[in-house]
N, C-alpha and C positions, 0 to 999 in steps of 0.2 A: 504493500500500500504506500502510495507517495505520499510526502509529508505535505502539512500544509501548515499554513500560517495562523493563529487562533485571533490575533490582530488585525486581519485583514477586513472583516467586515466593521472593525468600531469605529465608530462616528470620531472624525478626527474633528469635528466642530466648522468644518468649512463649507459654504455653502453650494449644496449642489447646481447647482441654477448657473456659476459661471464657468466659461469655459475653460478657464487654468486649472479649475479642480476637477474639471472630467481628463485629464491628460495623466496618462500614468506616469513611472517612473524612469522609462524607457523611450517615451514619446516625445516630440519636438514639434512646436505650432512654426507649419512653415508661410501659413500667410494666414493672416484674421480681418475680419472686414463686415461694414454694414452696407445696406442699400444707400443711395444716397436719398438725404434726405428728402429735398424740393421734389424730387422725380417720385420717388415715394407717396408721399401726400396726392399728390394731383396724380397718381395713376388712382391712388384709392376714391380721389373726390370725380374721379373721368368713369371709373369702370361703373356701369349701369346708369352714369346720366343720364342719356336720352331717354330711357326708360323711363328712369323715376319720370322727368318732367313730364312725356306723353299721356302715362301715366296719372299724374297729379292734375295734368292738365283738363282729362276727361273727366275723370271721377269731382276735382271741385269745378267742370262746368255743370255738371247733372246736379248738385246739391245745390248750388248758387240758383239752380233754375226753379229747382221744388220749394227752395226759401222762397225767393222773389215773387211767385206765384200762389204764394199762400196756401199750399198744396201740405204741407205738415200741419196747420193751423186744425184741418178737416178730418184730419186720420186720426182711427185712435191710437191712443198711448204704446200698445202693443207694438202696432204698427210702424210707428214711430221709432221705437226702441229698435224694432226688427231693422230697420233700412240705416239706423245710425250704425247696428253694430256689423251690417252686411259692407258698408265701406272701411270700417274699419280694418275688416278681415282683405277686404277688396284689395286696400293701400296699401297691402305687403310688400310690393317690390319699393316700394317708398320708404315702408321703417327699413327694409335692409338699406338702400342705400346711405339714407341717414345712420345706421347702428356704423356701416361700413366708414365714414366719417368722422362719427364722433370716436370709433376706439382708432382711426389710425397713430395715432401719437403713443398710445400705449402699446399698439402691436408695432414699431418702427421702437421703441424703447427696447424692446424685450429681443429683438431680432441681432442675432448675428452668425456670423458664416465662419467657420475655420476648417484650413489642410495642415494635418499632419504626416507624420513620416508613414501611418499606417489608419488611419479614417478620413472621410470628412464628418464632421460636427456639426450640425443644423439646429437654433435654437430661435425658436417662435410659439407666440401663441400671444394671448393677454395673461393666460396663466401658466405659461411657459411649459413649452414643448418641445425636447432632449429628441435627434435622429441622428443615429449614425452610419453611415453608409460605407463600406470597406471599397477597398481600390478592386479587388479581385469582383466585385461582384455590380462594379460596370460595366453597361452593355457602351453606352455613346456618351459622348460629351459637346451639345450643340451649342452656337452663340444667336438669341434673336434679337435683333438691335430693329426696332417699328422706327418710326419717321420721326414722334416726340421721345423716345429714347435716345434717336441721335443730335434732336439738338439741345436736348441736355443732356447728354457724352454720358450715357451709360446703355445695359445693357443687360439680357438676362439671359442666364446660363440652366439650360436643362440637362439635366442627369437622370441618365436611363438605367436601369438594375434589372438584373433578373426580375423582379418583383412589383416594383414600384418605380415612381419618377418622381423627380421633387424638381422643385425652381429655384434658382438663388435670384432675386429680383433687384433690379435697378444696381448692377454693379459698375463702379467706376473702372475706367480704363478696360473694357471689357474683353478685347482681343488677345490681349498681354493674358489677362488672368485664365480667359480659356485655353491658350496655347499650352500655360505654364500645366493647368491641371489636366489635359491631355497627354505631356508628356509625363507627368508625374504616375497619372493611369496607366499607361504604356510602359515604362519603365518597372514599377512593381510588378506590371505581369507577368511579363520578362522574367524578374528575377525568382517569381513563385515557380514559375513553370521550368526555367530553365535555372537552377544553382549555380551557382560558378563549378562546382566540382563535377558537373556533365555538358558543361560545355567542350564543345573540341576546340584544338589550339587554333585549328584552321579551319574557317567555314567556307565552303568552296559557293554557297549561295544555288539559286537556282538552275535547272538546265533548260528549262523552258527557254524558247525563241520566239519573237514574236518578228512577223515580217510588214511591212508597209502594204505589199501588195494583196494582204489577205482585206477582202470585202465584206464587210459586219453588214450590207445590206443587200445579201447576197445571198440567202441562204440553202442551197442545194441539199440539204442532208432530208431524206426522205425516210420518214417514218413508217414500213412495212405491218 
């Protein structure tokens, strides 16, 4: 039986929530970062605006019309109740985008991003939310930079997992930071799959030939 440590799980008193105390004793933060803030905010105050408005715009023209009309005066009280609390329920996409607003400061507070020599570290939420993601267990690493990301010079990074995908949103200098954690992905693969102690001294690389003349729009191979 392998030994184990009887100290390992005691509360050393440091808060789990930041990202220095999720790093072991082995591990190294090779880069840390938030979304930037202005592109943050106004992505959270842009995503479902025309909605809410369309939205708000219908539902308080039909009420302004049943007030102005004297049309609640006539109903009864039921009635009444009924139709207040059907818009209420109606003007959902409105509390969201208002809810989506009013906590952006607090979910832009609690947010941040880090690479280490062996995860990446994901921390979000309003009531904080810990994801770790291992380098072996990425499928892609894209960059999408929209039209108001690039003119305010940020960008957002999708990572794809066996499993799952997550976003790093509104990251600054964005092509820099994807290049670097593509080759950091790549690099650990590398080293999982091939150890230094099987690799050959000399890699003679592929034998495939590819020739100019061959025609990709050309396809004679007949299926029997």
């Amino acid at each position: 039986m392998g030994k184990y440590n009887e100290k390992y799980f005691k509360d050393n008193g440091m808060s789990s929530n930041k990202i220095e105390d999720l790093v072991v004793a082995d591990e190294q933060i090779l880069w840390r970062g938030k979304p930037k803030k202005s592109a943050f905010i106004w992505s959270k105050i842009c995503t479902m605006l025309p909605i809410a408005i369309i939205w708000a715009l219908f539902d308080g023209g039909f009420i302004y019309m049943l007030s102005t009309t004297g049309a609640f005066s006539s109903m009864p009280t039921f009635l009444v109740v009924f139709i207040i609390l059907f818009f209420l329920i109606h003007l959902l996409p409105v509390w969201l985008w208002l809810s989506n607003v009013i906590t952006a400061w607090a979910q832009y507070k609690n947010i941040e991003y880090a690479f280490t020599n062996k995860r990446i570290i994901i921390r979000t939420g309003i009531l904080i939310d810990i994801k770790n993601i291992y380098y072996m267990d990425i499928e892609s690493v894209n960059l999408r930079v929209g039209l108001i990301d690039r003119m305010l010079k940020v960008g957002d990074i999708y990572i794809k997992t066996k499993t799952e995908a997550v976003v790093l949103y509104d990251i600054t200098n964005p092509y820099f930071i994807t290049n670097q954690l593509q080759k950091i992905v790549n690099d650990i693969k590398v080293d999982m799959n091939f150890p230094n102690a099987l690799r050959p001294e000399e890699n003679q690389g592929f034998n495939t030939k590819y020739s100019a003349d061959v025609d990709f729009n050309n396809d004679k191979t007949k299926i029997n």
